[in-house]
C-alpha positions in Angstrom: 14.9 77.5 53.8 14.6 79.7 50.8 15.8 83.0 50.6 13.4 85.9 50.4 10.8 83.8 52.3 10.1 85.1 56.0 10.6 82.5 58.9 6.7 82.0 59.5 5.7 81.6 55.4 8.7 78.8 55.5 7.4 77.4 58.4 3.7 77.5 56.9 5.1 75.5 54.0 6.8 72.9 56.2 3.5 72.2 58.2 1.6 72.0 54.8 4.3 69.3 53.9 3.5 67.3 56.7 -0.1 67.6 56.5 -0.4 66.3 52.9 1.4 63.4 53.6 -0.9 62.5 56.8 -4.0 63.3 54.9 -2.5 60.6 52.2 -3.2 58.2 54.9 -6.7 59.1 56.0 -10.0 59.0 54.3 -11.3 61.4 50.9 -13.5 62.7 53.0 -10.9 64.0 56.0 -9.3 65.8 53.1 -12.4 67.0 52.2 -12.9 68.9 55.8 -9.3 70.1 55.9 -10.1 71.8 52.6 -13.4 73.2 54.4 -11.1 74.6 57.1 -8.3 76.1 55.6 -9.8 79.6 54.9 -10.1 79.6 59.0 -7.7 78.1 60.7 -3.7 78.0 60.1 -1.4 75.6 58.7 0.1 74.2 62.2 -3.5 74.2 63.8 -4.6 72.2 60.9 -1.5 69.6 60.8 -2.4 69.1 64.9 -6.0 68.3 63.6 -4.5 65.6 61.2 -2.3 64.2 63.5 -5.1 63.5 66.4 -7.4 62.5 63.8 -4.7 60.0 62.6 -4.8 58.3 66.2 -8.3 58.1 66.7 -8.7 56.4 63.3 -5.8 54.0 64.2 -7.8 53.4 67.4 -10.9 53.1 65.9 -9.6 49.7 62.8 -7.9 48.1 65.8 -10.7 48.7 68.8 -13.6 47.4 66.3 -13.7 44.1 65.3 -16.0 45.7 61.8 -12.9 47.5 60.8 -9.9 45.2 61.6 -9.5 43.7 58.2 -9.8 47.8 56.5 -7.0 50.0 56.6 -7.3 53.7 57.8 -8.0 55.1 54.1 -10.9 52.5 53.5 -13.0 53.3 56.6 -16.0 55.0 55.0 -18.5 57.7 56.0 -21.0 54.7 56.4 -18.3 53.3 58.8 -18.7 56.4 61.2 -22.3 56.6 61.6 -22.0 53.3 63.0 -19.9 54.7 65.7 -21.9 55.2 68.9 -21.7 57.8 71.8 -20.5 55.5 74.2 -17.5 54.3 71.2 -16.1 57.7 71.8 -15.9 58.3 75.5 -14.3 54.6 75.2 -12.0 56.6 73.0 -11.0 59.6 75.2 -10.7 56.4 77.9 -7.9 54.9 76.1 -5.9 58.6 75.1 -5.7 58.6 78.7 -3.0 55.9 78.2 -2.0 54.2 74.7 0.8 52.7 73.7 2.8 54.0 71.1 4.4 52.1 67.5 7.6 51.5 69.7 5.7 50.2 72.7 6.5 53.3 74.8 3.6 54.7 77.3 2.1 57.6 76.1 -0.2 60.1 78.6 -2.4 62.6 77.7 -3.8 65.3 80.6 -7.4 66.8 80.5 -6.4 69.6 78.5 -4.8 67.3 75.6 -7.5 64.9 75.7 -10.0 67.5 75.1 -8.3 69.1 72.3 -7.9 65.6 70.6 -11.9 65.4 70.6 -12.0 69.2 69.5 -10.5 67.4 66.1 -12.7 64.9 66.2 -15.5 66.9 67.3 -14.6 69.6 64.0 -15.0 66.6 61.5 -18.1 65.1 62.7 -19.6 68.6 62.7 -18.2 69.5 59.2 -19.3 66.3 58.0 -23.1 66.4 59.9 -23.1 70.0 58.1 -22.7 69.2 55.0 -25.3 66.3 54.9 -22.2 63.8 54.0 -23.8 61.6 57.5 -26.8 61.6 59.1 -26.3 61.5 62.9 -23.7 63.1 64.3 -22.1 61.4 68.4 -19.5 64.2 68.9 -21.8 66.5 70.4 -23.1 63.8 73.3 -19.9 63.3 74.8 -19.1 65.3 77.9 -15.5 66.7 77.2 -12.8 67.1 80.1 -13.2 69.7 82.9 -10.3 71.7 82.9 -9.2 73.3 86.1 -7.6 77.1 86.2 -3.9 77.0 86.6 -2.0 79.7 89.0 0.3 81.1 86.6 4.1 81.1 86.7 6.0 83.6 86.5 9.2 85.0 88.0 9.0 87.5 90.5 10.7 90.7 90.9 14.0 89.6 92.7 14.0 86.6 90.2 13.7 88.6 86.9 16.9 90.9 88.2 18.7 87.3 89.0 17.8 85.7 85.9 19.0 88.6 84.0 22.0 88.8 85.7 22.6 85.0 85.2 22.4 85.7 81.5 24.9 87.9 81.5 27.6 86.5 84.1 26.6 83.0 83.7 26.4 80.4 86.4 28.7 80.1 89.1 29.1 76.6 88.6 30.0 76.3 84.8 33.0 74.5 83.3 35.9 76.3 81.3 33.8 74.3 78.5 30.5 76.3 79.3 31.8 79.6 80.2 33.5 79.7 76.6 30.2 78.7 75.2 28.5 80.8 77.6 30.7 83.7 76.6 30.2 83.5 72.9 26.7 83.9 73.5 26.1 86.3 76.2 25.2 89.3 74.1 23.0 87.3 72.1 21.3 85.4 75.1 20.7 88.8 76.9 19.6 90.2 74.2 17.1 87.7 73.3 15.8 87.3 77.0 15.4 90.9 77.6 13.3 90.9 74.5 11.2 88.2 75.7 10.9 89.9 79.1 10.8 93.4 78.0 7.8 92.9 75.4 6.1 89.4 76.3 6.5 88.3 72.7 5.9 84.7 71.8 8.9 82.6 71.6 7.4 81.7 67.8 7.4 85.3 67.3 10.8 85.8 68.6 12.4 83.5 66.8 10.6 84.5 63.5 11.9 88.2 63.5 14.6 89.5 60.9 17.4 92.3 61.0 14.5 94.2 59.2 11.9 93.7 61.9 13.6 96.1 64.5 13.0 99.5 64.5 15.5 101.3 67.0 14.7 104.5 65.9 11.4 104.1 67.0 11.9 101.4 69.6 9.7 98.8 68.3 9.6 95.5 66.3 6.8 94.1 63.9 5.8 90.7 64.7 3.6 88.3 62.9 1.2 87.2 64.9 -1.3 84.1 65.5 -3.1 84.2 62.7 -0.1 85.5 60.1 -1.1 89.2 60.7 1.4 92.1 61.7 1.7 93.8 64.4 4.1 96.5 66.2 5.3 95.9 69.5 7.1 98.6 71.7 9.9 97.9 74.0 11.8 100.2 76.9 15.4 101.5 77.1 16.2 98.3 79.0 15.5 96.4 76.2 17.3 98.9 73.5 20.4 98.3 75.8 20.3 94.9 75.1 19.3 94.8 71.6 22.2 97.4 70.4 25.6 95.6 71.2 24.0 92.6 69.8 22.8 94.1 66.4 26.3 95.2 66.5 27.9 91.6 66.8 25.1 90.9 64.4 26.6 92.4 62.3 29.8 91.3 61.8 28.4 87.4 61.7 29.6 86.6 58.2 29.1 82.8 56.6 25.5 81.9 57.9 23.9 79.6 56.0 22.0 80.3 53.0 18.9 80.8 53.5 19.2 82.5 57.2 20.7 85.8 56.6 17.8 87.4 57.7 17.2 86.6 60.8 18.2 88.4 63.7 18.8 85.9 66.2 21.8 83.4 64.9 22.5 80.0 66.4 26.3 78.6 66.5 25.4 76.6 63.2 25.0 80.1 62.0 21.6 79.9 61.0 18.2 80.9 62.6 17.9 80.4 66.0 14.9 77.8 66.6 12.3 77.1 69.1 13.6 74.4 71.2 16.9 76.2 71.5 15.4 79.3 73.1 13.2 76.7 75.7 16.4 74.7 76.3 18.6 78.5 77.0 15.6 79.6 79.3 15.3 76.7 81.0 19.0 76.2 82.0 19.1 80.0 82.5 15.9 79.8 84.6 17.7 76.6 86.7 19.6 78.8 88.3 17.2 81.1 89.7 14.7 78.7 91.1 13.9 75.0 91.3 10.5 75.1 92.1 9.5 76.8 89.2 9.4 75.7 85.9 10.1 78.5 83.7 9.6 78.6 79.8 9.9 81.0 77.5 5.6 81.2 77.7 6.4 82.0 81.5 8.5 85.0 80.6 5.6 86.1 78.7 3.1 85.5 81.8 6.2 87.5 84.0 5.5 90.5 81.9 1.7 90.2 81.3 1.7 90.0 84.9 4.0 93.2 85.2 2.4 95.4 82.8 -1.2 94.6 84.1 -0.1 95.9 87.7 1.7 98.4 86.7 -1.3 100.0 84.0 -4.2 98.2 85.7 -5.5 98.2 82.1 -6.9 94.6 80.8 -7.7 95.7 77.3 -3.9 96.9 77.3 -2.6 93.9 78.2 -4.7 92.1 75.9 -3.5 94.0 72.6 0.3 94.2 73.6 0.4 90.4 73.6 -2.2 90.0 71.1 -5.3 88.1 72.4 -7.9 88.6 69.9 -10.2 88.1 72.7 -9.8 89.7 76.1 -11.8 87.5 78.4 -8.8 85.4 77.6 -6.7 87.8 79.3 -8.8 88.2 82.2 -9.2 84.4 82.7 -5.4 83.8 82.7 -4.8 87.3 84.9 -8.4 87.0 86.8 -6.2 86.4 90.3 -4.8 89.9 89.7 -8.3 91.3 88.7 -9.8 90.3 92.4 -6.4 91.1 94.3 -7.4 95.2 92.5 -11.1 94.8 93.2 -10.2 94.2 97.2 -8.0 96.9 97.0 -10.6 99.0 96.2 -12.7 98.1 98.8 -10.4 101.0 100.7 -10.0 103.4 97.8 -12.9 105.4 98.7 -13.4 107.4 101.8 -17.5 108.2 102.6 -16.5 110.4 106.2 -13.3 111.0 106.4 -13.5 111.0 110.3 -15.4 107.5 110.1 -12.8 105.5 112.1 -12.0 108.2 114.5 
């Protein structure tokens, strides 16, 4: 990581790495789209697009016998307008199970399926645009049905538990862990008050610098989806946590070059990454409750959930954790909407003396 560049422009870079070298294995012409894209869409949206694109091409020189003596680079434009409706809902039969290079099984659910044919679907569609084929299958196929989830979240007891968890640790630790656990404690509270307090994403929580919190005002500026900046407020709860860590931030010397920005530090002394903040909550969130499965987007949900019932407000919810849309809040918080419209099915009184 290079000095002077913030956690989400390095991490722009890296995807943009990894994309060129997958688009050195695909056609001209998929390069072509991705350069039609760019303007719209970000770096680790488009390397997801490469990546599924990658697998249906793979799937599509081994399934047809007119492509099994091309490699994936010399199937042309020609090649995909011979491909059929029906070839693609074989297609989205066979993500449902593949096997993967090493022979392992490899599952997709509705909702992973149907983004893989959103990729697929944004090439043929680019492509029919721009006159570069004629006919254009995509848009015949019937994509997945996906059914609402209830959301999970930790309840009220649970939060106070979890917390507390965080910063006792488990009652069943080793010496081994409760030295580890006590190293980190301030910076584990800390860090899951933050998520709790403010419903930040865990991408956004990682990605924050020393420079990023505001105590003063008691906020922190965020980059978003979509690489703009936003400010996000947070309680006294959350100040509580944040100060005795920025203090042991402080005295953190020898992080790794690179890193010495970043407010959150791992034990390698550099930035704290995603996967370690899913693995903390989850053990954290083990001992709370079993038959939840708690991530950090979960804490996010917990406080979206908390904040709704607390303001009633959808549109407030929506920009405090920044859904550019709001029906998307509604749809993931539309239980909560009907439990507040049956509620006021007893708000209003017309006679007073009605059930007397």
């Amino acid at each position: 990581m290079e000095k002077n560049k913030t956690y989400h422009e390095q991490k722009s870079i890296e995807y943009t790495k990894k994309l060129r070298m997958y688009l050195a294995e695909l056609p001209q012409y998929v390069t072509t789209f991705f350069r039609g894209i760019e303007p719209n869409t970000q770096p680790r949206t488009r390397l997801a697009y490469a990546i599924d694109l990658k697998v249906f091409f793979e799937w599509l020189r081994q399934a047809n016998p007119l492509f099994k003596d091309k490699s994936v680079k010399e199937i042309t434009l020609d090649d995909l307008e011979h491909v059929e409706t029906f070839d693609l809902e074989e297609y989205m039969e066979y993500l449902k199970l593949r096997e993967s290079d090493d022979g392992l099984d490899i599952t997709n659910s509705d909702a992973a399926i149907k983004r893989k044919m959103s990729a697929l679907r944004g090439l043929y569609g680019y492509l029919f645009k721009n006159e570069m084929i004629a006919t254009n299958p995509s848009v015949k196929v019937n994509m997945p049905k996906l059914h609402e989830k209830a959301i999970i979240r930790l309840d009220t007891d649970e939060i106070v538990k979890f917390l507390d968890t965080v910063d006792s640790g488990a009652e069943n630790m080793t010496d081994r862990q409760r030295k580890a656990h006590e190293q980190n404690r301030v910076r584990d509270l800390a860090l899951m008050t933050l998520l709790l307090g403010t419903g930040i994403r865990v991408t956004e929580c990682v990605g924050l610098n020393l420079n990023d919190v505001d105590m003063k005002n008691s906020r922190i500026k965020v980059t978003r989806k979509g690489g703009y900046e936003a400010f996000v407020y947070f309680g006294e709860e959350v100040a509580g946590s944040l100060k005795p860590y920025l203090e042991q931030r402080a005295g953190i010397s020898d992080i790794v070059f690179g890193h010495e920005d970043a407010l959150f530090i791992s034990s390698q002394k550099r930035r704290i990454c995603v996967r370690s903040v899913e693995k903390l909550v989850k053990n954290y969130a083990r001992q709370v409750t079993v038959s939840k499965k708690i991530t950090p987007h979960k804490l996010r949900s917990t406080y979206g959930t908390a904040l709704y019932r607390e303001t009633g407000d959808i549109y407030l919810v929506a920009d405090v954790l920044g859904h550019k849309d709001v029906n998307t809040t509604r749809k993931h918080y539309a239980a909560l909407e009907d439990e507040r419209r049956r509620l006021a099915k007893d708000a209003v009184k017309l006679r007073e003396d009605f059930d007397k």
